[in-house]
N, C-alpha and C positions, 0 to 999 in steps of 0.2 A: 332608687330613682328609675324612671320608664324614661326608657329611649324607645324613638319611633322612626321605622324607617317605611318608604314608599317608594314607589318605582315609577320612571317616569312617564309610563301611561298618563300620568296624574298632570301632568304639563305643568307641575312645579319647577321652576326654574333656578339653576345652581345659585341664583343671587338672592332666591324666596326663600332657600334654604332655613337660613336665621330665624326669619320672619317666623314661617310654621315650624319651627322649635324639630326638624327633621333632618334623617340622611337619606341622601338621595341613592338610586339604584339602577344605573343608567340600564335599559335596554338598549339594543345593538343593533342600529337601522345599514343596511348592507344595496350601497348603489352602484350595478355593477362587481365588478372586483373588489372593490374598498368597504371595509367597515368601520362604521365609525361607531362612537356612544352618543345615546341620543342627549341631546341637548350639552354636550360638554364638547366636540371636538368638529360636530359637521356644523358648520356656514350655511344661514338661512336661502342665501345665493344660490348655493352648490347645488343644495337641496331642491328650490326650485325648479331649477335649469335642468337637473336630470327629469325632475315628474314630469314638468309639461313641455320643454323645447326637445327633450329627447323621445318624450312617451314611451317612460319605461318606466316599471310599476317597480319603487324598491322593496327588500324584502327583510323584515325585522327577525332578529331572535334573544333569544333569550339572554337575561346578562349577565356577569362574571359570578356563578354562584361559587366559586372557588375566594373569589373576594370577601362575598359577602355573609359568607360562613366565619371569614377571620373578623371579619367586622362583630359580626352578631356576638360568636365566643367570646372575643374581648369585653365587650358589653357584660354580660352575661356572669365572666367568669369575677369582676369588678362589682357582683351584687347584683345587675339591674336586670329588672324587667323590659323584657322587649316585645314591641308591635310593631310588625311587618304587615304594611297595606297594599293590597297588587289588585292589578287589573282584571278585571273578570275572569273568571276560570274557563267562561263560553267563549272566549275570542283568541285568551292565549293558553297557553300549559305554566306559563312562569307559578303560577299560585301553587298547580298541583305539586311544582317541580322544589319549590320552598318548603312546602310544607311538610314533602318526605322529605328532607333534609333535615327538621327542625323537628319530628315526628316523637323523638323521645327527651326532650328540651320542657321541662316544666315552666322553666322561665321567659319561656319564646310563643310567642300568639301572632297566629296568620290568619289575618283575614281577606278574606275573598270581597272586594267591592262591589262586584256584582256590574260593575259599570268603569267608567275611565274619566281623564278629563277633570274638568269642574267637581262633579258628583265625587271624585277622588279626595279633594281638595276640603268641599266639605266635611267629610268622613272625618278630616286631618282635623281638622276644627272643634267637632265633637271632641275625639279623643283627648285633644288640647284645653275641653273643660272639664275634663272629670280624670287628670294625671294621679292624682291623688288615689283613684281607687284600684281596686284588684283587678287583673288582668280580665277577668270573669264577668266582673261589674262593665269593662269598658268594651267587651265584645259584645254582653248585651244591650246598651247604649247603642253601638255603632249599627245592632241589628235593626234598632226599633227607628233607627232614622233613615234606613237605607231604602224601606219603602215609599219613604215621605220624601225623598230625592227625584226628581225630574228633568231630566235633559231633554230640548226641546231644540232640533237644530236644522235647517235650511242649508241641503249640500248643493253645490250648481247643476252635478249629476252624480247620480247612482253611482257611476261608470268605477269611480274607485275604490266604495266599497266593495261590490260584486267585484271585482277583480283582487282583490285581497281576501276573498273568503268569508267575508264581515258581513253579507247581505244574501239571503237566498236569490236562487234568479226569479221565484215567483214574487219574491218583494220589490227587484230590482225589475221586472217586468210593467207592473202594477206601475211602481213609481216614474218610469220611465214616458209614460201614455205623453202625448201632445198634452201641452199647458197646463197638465197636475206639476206641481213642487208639492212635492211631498216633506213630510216632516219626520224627520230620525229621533226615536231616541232608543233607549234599555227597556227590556221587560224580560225577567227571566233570565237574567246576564246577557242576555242577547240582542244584536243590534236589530230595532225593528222599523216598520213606518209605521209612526204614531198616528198619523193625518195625511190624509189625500187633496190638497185644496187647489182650483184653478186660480192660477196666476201669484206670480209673488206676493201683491198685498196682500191679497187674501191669507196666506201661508203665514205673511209677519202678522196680521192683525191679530189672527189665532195664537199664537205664541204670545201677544202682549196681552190678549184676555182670559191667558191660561191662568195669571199669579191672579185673577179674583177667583176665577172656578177652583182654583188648589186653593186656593186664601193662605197666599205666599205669608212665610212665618218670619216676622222683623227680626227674630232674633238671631237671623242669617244673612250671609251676603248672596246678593245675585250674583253670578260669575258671568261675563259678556265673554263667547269667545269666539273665535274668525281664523282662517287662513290665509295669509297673503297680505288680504284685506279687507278693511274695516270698514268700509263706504257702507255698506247696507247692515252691516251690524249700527252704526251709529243711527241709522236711520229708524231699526228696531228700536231702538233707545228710548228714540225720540218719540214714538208711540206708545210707549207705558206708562201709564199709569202714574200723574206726580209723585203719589204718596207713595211708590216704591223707588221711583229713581235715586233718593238718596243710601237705596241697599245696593247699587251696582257701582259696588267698589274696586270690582277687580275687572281688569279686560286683560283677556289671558288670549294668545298670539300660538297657538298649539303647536308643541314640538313633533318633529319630525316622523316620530314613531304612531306617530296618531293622523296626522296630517296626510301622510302619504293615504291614510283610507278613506278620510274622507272629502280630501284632494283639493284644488284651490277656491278659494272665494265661498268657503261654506261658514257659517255663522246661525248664532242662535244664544239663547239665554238655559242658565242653570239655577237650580232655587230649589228651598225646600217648601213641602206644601203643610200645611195645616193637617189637610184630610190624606189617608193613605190611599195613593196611588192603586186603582184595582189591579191585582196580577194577575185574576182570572183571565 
């Protein structure tokens, strides 16, 4: 039997757990003094109230690999094959830091997302249609879809990724200019601007005309996701495309571990494309 675990980069939620047939692998967002596990024990409130009333940038690490070595073993030593999915290996060490763990483990496959989020989620889904096959067969599945992955997201400012690390300052510079909103997504495991556009429609209109230029593939979900709030995510909604709206099944509300970079009121759609994404 394959068990599958992910880490909550992926803004899977302990209640989705079920649903994507996963264990989850809390990262450890630290506000202040206190640390908590993302998405199990901090308060959307808490969390708030420190990023923006306080204006203090929380700081994430790594998460119980003492845990989740006893998790994986048990797994493991019960017969099963295991896949562990993490967050990019360009934004955190969690990947690298698994994968020596797991390094001499036949039965244990770590794959690097390459991205976070929605695009996580996806990945989950893939792996979730092809349980059935070898370890080998589902890492190059997960490879051949990870190109075809596009995260397309509308933050309010730069200001929290460049403060986290997540954005150079000549990207954070760029994006930053009067009335461009720029557009984030992954290329290369790393967080970039996808698009420069003046004024927010413009910025959402692009985003809802990216799923014909990718020629969004039905046989996935759109993932809608936002921090805080949803008012201009819905609004994105509302401008795509009919014959897609009924793939935006999910509205994922991103955990703290992700949020805090790219900080409140940012929103944007995820989906997979048809054509592969150029990474040149």
């Amino acid at each position: 039997m394959l068990k599958v675990f992910v880490d909550s980069g992926s803004s899977i939620k302990p209640d989705e757990a079920q649903k994507y047939d996963v264990k989850l692998i809390p990262l450890n967002v630290i506000l202040g003094e206190k640390e908590y596990k993302d998405g199990v024990d901090l308060d959307y409130d808490v969390f708030y109230d420190f990023l923006i009333k306080e204006k203090k940038f929380p700081k994430t690490s790594l998460p119980d690999l003492v845990e989740l070595e006893k998790q994986v073993t048990e797994c493991t030593n019960a017969g099963d094959d295991v896949v562990i999915v993490t967050i990019s290996s360009k934004i955190s060490s969690t990947c690298d830091s698994i994968k020596k763990m797991f390094e001499k483990n036949p039965k244990v496959r770590v794959i690097d997302s390459q991205m976070a989020v929605g695009g996580m989620r996806l990945i989950v889904d893939e792996i979730n249609r092809c349980r059935d096959k070898s370890l080998d067969e589902i890492e190059a599945r997960v490879n051949d879809l990870i190109p075809r992955i596009y995260i397309m997201a509308i933050p309010e400012t730069l200001e929290y990724l460049h403060r986290g690390g997540r954005l150079t300052g000549i990207g954070y510079m760029i994006g930053s200019l009067l009335k461009i909103k720029p557009i984030i997504g992954f290329k290369d495991g790393k967080v970039t601007v996808h698009a420069k556009k003046i004024g927010l429609k413009s910025s959402m209109t692009t985003i809802a005309k990216a799923l014909d230029i990718a020629e969004c593939d039905p046989n996935y979900d759109i993932i809608a996701s936002y921090t805080y709030n949803k008012k201009n995510l819905d609004d994105l909604v509302a401008m795509v495309d009919k014959k897609y709206q009924p793939q935006v099944r999910v509205y994922d509300d991103l955990d703290p571990a992700i949020a805090c970079h790219w900080g409140p009121n940012a929103f944007g759609l995820i989906f997979v494309g048809k054509k592969v994404e150029d990474k040149k």
